[in-house]
C-alpha positions in Angstrom: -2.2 -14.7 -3.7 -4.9 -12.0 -4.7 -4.3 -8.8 -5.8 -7.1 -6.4 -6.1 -7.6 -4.1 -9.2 -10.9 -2.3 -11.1 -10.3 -1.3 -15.1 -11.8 2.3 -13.7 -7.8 2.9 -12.4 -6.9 3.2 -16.1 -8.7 6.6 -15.8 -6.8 9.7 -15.9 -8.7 11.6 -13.3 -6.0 14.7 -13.0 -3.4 15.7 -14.2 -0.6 14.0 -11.7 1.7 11.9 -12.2 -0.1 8.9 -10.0 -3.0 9.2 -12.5 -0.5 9.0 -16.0 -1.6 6.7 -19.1 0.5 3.5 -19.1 1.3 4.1 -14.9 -1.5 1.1 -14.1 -0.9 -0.9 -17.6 2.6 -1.1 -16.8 1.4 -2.9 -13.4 -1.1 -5.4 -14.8 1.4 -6.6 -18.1 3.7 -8.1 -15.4 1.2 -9.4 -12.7 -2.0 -10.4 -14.8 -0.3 -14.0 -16.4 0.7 -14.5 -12.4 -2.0 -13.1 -10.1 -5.3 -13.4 -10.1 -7.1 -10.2 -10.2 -9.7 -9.6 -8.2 -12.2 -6.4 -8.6 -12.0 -4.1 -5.9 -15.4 -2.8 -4.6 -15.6 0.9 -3.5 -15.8 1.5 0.4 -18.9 2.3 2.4 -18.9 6.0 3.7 -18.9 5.1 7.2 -15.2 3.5 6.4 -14.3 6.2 5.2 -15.4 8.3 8.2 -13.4 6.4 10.6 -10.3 7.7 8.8 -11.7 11.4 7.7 -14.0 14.4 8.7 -17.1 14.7 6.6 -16.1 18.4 5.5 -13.2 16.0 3.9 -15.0 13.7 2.5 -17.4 16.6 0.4 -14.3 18.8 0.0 -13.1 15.1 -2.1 -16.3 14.7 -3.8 -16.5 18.7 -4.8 -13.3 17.7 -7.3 -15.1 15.0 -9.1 -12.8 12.7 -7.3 -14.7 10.9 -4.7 -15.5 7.7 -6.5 -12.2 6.7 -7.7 -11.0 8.1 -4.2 -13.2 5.6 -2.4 -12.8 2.6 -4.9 -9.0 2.7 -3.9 -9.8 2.7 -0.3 -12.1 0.0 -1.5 -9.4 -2.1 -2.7 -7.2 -1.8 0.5 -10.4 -3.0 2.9 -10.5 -6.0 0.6 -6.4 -6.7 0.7 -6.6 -6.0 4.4 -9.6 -8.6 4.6 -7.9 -11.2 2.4 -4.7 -10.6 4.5 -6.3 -12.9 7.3 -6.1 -16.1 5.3 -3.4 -15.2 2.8 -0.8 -12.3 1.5 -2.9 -9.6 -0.9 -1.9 -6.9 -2.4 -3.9 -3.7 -4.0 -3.1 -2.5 -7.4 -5.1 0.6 -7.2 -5.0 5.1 -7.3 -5.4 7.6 -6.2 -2.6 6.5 -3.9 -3.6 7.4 0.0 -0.1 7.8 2.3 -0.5 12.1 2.1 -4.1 11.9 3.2 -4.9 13.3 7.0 -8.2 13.4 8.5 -8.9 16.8 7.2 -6.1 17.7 4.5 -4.5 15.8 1.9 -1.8 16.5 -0.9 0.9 14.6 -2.8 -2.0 13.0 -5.6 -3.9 11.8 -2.6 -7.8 12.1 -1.5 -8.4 9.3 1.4 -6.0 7.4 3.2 -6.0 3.9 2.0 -3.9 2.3 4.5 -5.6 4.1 7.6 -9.1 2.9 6.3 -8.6 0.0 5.9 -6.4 -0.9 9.0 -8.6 0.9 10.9 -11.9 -1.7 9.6 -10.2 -4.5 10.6 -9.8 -2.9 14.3 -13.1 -1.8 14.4 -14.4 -5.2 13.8 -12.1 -7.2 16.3 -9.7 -8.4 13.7 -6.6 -7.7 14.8 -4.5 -6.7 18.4 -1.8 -4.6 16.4 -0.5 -3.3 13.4 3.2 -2.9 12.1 3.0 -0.5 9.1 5.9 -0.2 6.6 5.9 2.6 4.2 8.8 2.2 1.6 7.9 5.2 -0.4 10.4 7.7 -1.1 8.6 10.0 0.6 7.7 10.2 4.0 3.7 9.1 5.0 2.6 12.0 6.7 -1.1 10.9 6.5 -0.4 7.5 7.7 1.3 9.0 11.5 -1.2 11.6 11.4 -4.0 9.4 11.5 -2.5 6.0 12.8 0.6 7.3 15.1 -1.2 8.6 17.9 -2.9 4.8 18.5 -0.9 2.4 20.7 -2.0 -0.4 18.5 0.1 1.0 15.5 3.5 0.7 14.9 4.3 3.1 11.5 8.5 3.1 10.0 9.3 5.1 7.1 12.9 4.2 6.3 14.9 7.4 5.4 18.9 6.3 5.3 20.2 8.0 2.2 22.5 4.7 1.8 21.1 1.8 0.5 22.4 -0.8 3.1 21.5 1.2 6.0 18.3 2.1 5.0 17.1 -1.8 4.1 19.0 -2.8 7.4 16.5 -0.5 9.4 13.7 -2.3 7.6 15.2 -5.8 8.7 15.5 -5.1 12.2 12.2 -3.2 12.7 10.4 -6.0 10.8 12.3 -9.1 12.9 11.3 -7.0 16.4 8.0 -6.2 15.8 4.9 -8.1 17.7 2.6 -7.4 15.4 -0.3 -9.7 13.9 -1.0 -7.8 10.6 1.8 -6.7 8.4 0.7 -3.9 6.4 2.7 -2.2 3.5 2.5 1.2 2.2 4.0 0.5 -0.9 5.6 3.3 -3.3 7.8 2.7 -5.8 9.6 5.6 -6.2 12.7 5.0 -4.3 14.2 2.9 -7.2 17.5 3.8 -8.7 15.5 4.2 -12.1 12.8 6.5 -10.2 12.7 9.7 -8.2 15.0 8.2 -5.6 17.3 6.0 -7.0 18.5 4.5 -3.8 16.9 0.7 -4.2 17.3 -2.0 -6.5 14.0 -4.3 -7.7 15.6 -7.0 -5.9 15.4 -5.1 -2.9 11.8 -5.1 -3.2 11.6 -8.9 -3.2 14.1 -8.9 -0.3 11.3 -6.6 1.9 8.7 -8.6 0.8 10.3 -11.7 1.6 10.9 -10.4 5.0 7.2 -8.7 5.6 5.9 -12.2 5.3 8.4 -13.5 7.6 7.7 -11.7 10.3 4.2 -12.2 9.7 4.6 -15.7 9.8 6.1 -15.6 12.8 3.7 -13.8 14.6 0.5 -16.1 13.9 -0.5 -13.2 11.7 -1.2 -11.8 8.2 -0.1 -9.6 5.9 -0.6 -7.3 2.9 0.4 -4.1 0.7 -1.6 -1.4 -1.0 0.1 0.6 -4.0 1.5 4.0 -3.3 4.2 6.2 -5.2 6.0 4.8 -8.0 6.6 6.7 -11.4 8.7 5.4 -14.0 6.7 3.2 -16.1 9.6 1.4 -17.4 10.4 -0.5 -13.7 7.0 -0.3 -12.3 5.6 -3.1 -13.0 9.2 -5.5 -12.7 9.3 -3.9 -8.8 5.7 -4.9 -8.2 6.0 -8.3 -9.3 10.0 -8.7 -7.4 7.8 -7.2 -3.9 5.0 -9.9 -4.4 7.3 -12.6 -5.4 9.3 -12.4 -1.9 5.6 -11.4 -0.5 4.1 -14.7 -1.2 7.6 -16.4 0.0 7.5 -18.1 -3.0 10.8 -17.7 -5.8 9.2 -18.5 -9.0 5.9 -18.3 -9.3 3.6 -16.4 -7.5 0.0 -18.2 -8.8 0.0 -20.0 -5.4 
């Protein structure tokens, strides 16, 4: 599988925990003797403006944060691209799940997930879109962008009990009709993070069934990097999520 990355990430471009020293090192120890990494290209301002206002976009670049901003989004149109003929995955920041139209907070500028979900719509890619966002916290930016389109269906899991809550993922996952599979991926949740509800094999387990339900809708599927904060487990959750991703146990090269 590819997973799309630029060495500008390692830049600490505030002072937030998304944008920490070691946060993307972590990431790329596990994955880089694995995955191939592919360089992620920064996305075109008319991208960008299918997701945001312009006042947005020049409130963004007014904080000296519009390229990085727009290289993540960047990296999710490519993962969403490369989801049509394989699972992808974007290793990239500013994360994007917090962003609206007009508004953003929570370390993020532009909405990843909306941009690029919203490209392959616009150009005739896809029918519909099941969104999973397994962040701790809830993806305001995502519903307030994608939930009013009957194309998109959005879950954020919120059972406080571990079983429950992966159970809910399970049976939204096995229902849904979708033809892209698209994953909003934070980190956080795990018992060693903010959270400390899930367990990194849980993260293989949702990957493993992401890809099965993509699979059996004729479709694709991919994730973009969201939340996720203790360096220690980053990278070890990453790789457990892309090894049940690519449906494959031991090696995930393929």
């Amino acid at each position: 599988m590819t997973v799309y990355f630029h060495h500008d990430f390692y830049e600490e471009y505030t002072s937030d925990p998304a944008a920490e020293h070691g946060r993307m090192e972590a990431i790329v120890e596990e994955l880089s003797s694995v995955v191939e990494l592919v360089e992620c290209e920064p996305a075109r301002k008319d991208d960008l403006l299918a997701a945001h206002s312009s006042s947005h976009l020049n409130w963004v670049h007014s904080q000296g944060l519009y390229d990085i901003a727009a290289l993540a989004a960047g990296g999710a149109i490519q993962a969403a691209l490369r989801s049509l003929t394989e699972p992808s995955f974007a290793v990239i920041r500013p994360p994007g799940h917090h962003a609206s139209a007009t508004s953003c907070w929570g370390f993020c500028y532009f909405n990843n997930m909306a941009v690029s979900l919203l490209r392959l719509k616009r150009d005739d890619l896809i029918e519909r879109a099941f969104v999973l966002d397994f962040d701790l916290h809830f993806g305001d930016g995502n519903v307030n962008i994608l939930g009013h389109h009957s194309w998109v269906e959005i879950l954020n899991p919120e059972a406080s009990d571990r079983h429950l809550y992966l159970e809910e993922v399970r049976r939204a996952l096995e229902a849904t009709v979708a033809d892209t599979i698209a994953v909003s991926a934070g980190f956080d949740n795990h018992v060693n993070d903010w959270g400390g509800l899930l367990l990194s094999s849980d993260y293989k387990v949702m990957g493993q069934w992401v890809r099965a339900a993509a699979v059996r809708n004729g479709g694709g599927c991919y994730g973009i990097l969201e939340g996720g904060y203790n360096h220690n487990v980053l990278g070890t959750n990453v790789l457990a999520f892309l090894e049940g991703f690519a449906g494959i146990c031991d090696n995930i090269s393929g």
